[in-house]
Structures are given as C-alpha cells and as structure tokens.
C-alpha positions as CSV (number, residue, x, y, z in Angstrom):
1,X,2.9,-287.9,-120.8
2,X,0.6,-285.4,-121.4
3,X,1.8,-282.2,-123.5
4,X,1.9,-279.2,-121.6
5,X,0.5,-275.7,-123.2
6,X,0.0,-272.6,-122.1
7,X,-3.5,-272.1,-120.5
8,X,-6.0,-269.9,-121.6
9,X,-8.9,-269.2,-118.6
10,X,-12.3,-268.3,-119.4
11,X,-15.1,-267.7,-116.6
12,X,-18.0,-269.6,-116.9
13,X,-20.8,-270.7,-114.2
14,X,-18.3,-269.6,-111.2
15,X,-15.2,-271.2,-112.2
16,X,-12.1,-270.6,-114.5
17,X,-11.6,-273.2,-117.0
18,X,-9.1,-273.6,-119.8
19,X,-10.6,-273.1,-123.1
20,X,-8.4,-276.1,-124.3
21,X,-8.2,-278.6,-121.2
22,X,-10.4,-279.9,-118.7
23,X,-7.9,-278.0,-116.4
24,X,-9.7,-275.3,-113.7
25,X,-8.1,-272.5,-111.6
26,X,-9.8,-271.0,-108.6
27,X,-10.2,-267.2,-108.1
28,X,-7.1,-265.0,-107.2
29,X,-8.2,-263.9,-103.6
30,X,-6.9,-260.2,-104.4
31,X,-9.5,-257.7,-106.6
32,X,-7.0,-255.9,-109.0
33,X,-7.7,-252.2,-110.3
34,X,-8.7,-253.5,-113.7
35,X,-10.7,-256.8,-112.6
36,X,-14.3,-256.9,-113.4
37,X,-17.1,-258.5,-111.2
38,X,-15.3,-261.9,-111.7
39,X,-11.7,-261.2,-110.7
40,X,-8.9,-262.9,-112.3
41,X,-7.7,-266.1,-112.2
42,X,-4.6,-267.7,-110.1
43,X,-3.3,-269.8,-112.9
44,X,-2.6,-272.2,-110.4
45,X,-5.0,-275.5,-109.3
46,X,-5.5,-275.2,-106.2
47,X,-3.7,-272.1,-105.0
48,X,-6.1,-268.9,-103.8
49,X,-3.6,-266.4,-105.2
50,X,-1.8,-265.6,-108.3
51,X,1.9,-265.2,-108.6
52,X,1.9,-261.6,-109.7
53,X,-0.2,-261.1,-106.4
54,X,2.0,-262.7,-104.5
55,X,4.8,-260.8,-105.5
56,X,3.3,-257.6,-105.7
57,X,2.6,-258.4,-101.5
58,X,6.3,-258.9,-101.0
59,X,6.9,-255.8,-103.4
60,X,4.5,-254.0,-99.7
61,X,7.3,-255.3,-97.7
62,X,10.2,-254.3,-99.5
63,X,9.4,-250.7,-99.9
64,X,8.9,-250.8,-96.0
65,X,12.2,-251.5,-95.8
66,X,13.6,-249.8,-98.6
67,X,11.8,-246.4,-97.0
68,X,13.5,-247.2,-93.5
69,X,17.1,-247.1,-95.1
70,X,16.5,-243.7,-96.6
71,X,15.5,-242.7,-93.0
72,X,18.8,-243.9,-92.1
73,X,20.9,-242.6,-95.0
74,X,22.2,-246.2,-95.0
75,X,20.8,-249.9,-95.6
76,X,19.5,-251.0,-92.3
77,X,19.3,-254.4,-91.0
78,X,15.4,-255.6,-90.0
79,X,17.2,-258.1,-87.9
80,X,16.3,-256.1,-84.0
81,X,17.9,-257.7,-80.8
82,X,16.2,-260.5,-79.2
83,X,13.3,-258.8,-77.3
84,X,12.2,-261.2,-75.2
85,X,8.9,-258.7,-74.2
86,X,7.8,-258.5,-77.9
87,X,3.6,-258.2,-77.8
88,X,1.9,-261.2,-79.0
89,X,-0.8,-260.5,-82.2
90,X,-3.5,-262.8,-81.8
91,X,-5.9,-262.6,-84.5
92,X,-7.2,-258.9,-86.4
93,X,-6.9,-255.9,-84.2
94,X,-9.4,-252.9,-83.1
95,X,-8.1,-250.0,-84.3
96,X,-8.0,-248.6,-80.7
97,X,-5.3,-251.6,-80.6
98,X,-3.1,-250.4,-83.6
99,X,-0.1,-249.0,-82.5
100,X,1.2,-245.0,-82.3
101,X,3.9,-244.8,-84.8
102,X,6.9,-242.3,-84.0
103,X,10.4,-243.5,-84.9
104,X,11.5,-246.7,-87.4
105,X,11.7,-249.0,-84.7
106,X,7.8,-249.2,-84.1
107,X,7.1,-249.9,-87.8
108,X,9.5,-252.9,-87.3
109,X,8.0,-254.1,-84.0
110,X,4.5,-254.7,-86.3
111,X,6.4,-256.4,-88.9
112,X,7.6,-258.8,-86.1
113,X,4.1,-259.1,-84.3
114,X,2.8,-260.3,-87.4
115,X,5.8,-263.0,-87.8
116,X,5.1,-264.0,-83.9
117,X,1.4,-264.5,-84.5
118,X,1.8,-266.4,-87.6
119,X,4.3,-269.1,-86.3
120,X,2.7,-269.1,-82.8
121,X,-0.8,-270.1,-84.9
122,X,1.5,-272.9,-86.9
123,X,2.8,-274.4,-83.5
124,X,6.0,-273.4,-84.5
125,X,9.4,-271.3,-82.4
126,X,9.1,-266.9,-82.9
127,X,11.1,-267.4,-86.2
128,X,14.4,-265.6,-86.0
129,X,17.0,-263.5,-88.1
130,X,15.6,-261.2,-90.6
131,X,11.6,-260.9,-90.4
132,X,11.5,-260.1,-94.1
133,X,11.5,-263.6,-95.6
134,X,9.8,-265.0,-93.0
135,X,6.4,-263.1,-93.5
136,X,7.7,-263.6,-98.1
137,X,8.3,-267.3,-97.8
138,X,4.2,-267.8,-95.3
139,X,2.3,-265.5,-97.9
140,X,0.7,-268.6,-99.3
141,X,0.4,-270.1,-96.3
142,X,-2.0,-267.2,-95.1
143,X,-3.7,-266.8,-97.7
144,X,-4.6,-270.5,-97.3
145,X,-5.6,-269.8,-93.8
146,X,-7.5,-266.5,-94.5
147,X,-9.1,-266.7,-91.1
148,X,-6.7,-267.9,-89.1
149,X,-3.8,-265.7,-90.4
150,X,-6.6,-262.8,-90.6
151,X,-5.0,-262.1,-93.6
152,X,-7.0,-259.1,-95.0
153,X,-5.8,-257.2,-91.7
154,X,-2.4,-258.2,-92.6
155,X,-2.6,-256.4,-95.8
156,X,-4.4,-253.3,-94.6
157,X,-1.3,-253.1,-91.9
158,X,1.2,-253.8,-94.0
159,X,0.3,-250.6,-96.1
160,X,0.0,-248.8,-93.4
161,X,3.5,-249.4,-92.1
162,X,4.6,-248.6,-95.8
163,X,3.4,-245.3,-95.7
164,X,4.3,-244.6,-92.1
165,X,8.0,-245.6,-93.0
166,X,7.6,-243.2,-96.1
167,X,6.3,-240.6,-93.8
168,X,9.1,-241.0,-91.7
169,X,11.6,-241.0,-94.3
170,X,10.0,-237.8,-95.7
171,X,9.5,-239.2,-98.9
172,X,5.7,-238.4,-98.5
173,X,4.3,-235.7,-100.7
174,X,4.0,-232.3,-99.7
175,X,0.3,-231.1,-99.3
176,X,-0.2,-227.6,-100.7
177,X,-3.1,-224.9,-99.2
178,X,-6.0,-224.4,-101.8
179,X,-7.6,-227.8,-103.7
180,X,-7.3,-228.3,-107.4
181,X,-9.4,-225.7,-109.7
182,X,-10.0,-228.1,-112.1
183,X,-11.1,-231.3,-110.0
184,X,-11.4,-230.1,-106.8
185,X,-8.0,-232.3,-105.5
186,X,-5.2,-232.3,-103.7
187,X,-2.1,-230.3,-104.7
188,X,1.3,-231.8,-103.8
189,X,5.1,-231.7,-104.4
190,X,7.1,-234.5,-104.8
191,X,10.0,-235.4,-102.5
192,X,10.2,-238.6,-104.1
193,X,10.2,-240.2,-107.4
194,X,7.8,-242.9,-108.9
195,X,9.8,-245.3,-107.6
196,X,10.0,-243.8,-104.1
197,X,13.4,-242.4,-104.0
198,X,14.4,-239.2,-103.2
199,X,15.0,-236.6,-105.6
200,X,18.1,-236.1,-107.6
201,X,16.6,-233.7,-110.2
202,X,15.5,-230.4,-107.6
203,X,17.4,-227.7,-107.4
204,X,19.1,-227.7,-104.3
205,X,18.2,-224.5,-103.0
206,X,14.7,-226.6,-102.5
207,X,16.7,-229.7,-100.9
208,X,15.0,-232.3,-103.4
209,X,11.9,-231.0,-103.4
210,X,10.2,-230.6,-106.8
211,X,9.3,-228.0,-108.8
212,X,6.5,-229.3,-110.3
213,X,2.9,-229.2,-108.6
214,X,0.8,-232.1,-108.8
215,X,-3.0,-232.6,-108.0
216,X,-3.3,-236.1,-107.0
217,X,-6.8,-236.2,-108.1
218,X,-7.0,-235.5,-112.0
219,X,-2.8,-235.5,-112.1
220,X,-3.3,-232.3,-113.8
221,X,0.8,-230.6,-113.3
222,X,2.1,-227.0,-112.5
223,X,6.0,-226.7,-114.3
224,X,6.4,-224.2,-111.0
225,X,4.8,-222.1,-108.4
226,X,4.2,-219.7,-110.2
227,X,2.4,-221.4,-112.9
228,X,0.2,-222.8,-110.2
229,X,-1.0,-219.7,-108.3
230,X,-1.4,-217.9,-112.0
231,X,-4.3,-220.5,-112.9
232,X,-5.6,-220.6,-109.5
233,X,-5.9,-216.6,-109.9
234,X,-7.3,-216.7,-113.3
235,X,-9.5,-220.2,-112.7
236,X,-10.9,-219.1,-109.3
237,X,-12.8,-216.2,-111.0
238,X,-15.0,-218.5,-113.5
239,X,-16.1,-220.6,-110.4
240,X,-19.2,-218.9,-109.5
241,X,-20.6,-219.2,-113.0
242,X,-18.9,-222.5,-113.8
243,X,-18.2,-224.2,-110.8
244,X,-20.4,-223.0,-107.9
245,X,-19.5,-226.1,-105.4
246,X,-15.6,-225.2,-105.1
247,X,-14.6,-224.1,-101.9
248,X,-12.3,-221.7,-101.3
249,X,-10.9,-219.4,-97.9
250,X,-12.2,-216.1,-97.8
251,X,-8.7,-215.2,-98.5
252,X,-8.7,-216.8,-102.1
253,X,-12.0,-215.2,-102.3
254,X,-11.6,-211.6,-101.7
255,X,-8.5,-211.5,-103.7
256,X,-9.1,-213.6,-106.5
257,X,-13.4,-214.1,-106.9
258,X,-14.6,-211.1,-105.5
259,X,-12.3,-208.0,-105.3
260,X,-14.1,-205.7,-105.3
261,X,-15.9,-207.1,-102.1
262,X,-14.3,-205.0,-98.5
263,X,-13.1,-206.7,-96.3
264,X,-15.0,-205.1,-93.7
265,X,-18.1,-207.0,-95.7
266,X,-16.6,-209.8,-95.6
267,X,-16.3,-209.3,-91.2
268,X,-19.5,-208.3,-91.5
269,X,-21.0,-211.3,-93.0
270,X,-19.0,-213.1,-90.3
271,X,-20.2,-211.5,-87.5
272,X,-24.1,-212.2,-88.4
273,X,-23.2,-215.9,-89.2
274,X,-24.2,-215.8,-92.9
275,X,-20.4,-217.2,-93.8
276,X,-21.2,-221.0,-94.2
277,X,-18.0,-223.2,-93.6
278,X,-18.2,-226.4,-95.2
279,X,-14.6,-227.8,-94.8
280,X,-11.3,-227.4,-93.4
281,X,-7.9,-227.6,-95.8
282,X,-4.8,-228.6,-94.7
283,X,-3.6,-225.4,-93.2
284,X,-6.7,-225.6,-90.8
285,X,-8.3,-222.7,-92.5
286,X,-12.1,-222.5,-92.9
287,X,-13.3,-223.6,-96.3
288,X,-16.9,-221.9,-97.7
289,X,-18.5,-223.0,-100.8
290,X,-18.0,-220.2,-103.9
291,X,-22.0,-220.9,-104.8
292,X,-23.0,-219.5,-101.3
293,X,-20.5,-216.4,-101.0
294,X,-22.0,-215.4,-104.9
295,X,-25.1,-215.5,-103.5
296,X,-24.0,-212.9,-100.6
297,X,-22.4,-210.8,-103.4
298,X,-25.2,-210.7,-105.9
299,X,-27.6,-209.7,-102.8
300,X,-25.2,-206.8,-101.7
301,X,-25.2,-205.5,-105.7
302,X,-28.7,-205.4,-106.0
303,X,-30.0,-202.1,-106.4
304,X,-33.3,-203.2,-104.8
305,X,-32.3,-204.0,-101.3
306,X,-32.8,-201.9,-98.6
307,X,-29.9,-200.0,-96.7
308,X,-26.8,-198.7,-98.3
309,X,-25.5,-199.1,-101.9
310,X,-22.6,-201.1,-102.7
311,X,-19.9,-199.0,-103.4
C-alpha cells in the first residue's frame, strides 16, 4: 500500500503536478483574488473545484438565508408551499429575463428555479423540502456540467440574490452625498458588521447605524460626522492645485473651493452653459469637475479681461 503524504502542487506546462508523486490535479474552475495567471489547484484528481471553493459557494447561500431571517426578526424556513406554477429555468437567462425583486419571497422563488432546472436537466422529480442542501449537496455536480448547469450564471445570480436579501434586510451600507477626498470613492455607514449582522455597538438614538464613515474605495474611516465633513472642508480646498479631476456639486464648491465666488456667478455660468456636468452622485445632484470650475475662477480674477472686475 502506497504511503500517503501531503501533496505539494507545482505548475508546469499546463498542469499541476506533485513535486513528490507522479500524482496531477486539474485547475480549480474559480479565479481567486490572489491567483495569478495559472489559478490554483483543486487538490483533487479529477474534480474541477477545490474544497475551499466549494464551500465558500455554499458560504453565497447561507448568507442568503441568514439575511432573510434578519428581515424577519426570526429564523425563517426556505421550505415555501408546494407551488405547483413555479417557472421552469432552462439554461442562463437574458437579463431582460431576471426577475424584479421586491419582498423575501422572490429571492426564494430564484433559489428554487435554479433547484427545478437542475434536477429537471438530471431526469430527476423538482426535489422537495428545504432548497438549501439541495443546490450544497449538486455544487459538484454543476460544476462538472458547466454547460449544462450554466453554472457561471448560477454564481453571478446567486450573489445577486445575496445582496438583494441584504438589501432587503437593510443590512446594506448607507451611501453618503459627496465621494471620498482622498480616492475619489464611495462614503458609507455601516448597518451591519463584517459578518453581516446588524449592529449592537451604535448608539441607539441612530438605531444601529454607525458612527464611523467609511469610503469603500481606499477604506480610509471618519470616527464621526463631523470628522468627515471637517476633512472634506479642509481637503476640498487643495483640489484644484492637487487634484484637479475631483468632482464636486456646485454646493461643495462655493462653500468649501471657492468662497469667495457669488452665487449669482455661479447662476451666471449656468445660464451661458459654461458649467460642465460630468456625473451624477447619489442624491441626483449634478457633479462638475474641480479642474474646469478653477479654470472659470482664474478667468473671472484676471485683471486682463474685459468687462467688470471681480469683486
């Protein structure tokens, strides 16, 4: 009998092999954050996925159903009534064909599409009970049946449905109006923890929502409010000089870039269409580009132009 060891895989010429048996492992059919051009090995002859993989997939499922009981303030069963009109999934879907998603329910009706599909392409009976192992226990099944089980679809949906049930859960981050000074990203607060539970340490007079602001870009944090608008007030001035491509409203601009601009300049400017808008944020509110309102303030200072000083 042949001494087992602990393999150690090494890419070479397309394939993983183990640096001290003849043994080979085929490529994990998910790309992780940290792989490199060659992805990473399954660890397992003749398997397409790696166990990690596999249980980070039915990790996507859980949290589904873990955010759907916060919506409920209770554990809920996935288990619906037998729905005898349930829509059939036949292979990857359009996104004209993806469904609205509005209450729990509809994020549970996908979940049981996908089982439906998968068992209706094994020749199988609509499985029955809870839908939760079934789509765990045919994750190697579809990944062995990539095609068939249109299994990249799968896991694009699958994350979807998590963050609609986070969404409606409200465990979602809270998008704040203005963009990062120092990246340029999106500023949230946090309903939930990293784990994706709600909030025990908020003060309640914000109903677990956090104090701390939180760009989602560079990750750079605010302890509070106030901290936040001081830097955005103190940060905003520099950008023409240092960071000309930031876009701001013409809100954060008169009163934080250029005070000592009017406002009836400002109208002005509008009215001839020399205001640029570049963006939108999440308020809605026209976004212009710091670079291109300088330029409209130097010309108004310049002691050359024709017409009336600047005061």
């Amino acid at each position: 009998m042949t001494e087992q060891h602990q393999h150690i895989w090494t890419h070479h010429k397309g394939a993983w092999t183990c640096v001290d048996c003849p043994e080979t492992t085929p490529t994990c059919i998910v790309n992780k954050p940290d792989d490199d051009e060659n992805g990473h090995p399954t660890g397992i002859p003749a398997q397409n996925i790696c166990p990690s993989c596999v249980r980070y997939e039915q990790h996507v499922l859980d949290g589904i159903a873990d955010a759907l009981g916060h919506w409920q303030h209770q554990p809920r069963s996935l288990v619906p009534a037998i729905r005898y009109d349930r829509d059939k999934l036949k292979g990857s879907r359009t996104q004209d064909d993806r469904p609205t998603i509005t209450q729990p329910s509809d994020v549970i009706d996908v979940l049981w599409s996908w089982a439906d599909m998968w068992s209706a392409t094994r020749g199988e009976q609509p499985p029955q009970g809870d839908v939760l192992p079934f789509l765990k226990r045919h994750i190697l099944w579809a990944v062995a049946n990539h095609d068939t089980a249109a299994w990249d679809d799968y896991r694009a949906e699958m994350r979807q449905m998590r963050h609609h049930a986070r969404r409606l859960a409200g465990l979602l981050p809270k998008r704040l109006a203005g963009p990062c000074v120092h990246c340029g990203g999106q500023v949230v607060q946090d309903w939930a923890d990293e784990h994706w539970q709600p909030r025990i340490d908020a003060r309640p007079e914000h109903n677990g929502l956090s104090d701390t602001h939180r760009c989602t870009g560079c990750g750079l944090t605010w302890e509070h409010r106030e901290a936040w608008m001081y830097t955005n007030g103190h940060t905003l001035k520099l950008t023409p000089e240092f960071a000309p491509d930031t876009l701001v409203t013409i809100e954060d601009a008169r009163k934080h870039i250029f005070p000592d601009v009017p406002a009836s300049t400002w109208r002005t400017w509008a009215d001839r269409g020399e205001l640029t808008e570049r963006d939108r944020d999440v308020r809605g509110r026209a976004l212009y580009r710091v670079g291109d309102l300088d330029t409209l303030v130097q010309r108004r200072a310049d002691t050359t132009r024709a017409g009336r000083r600047a005061g």
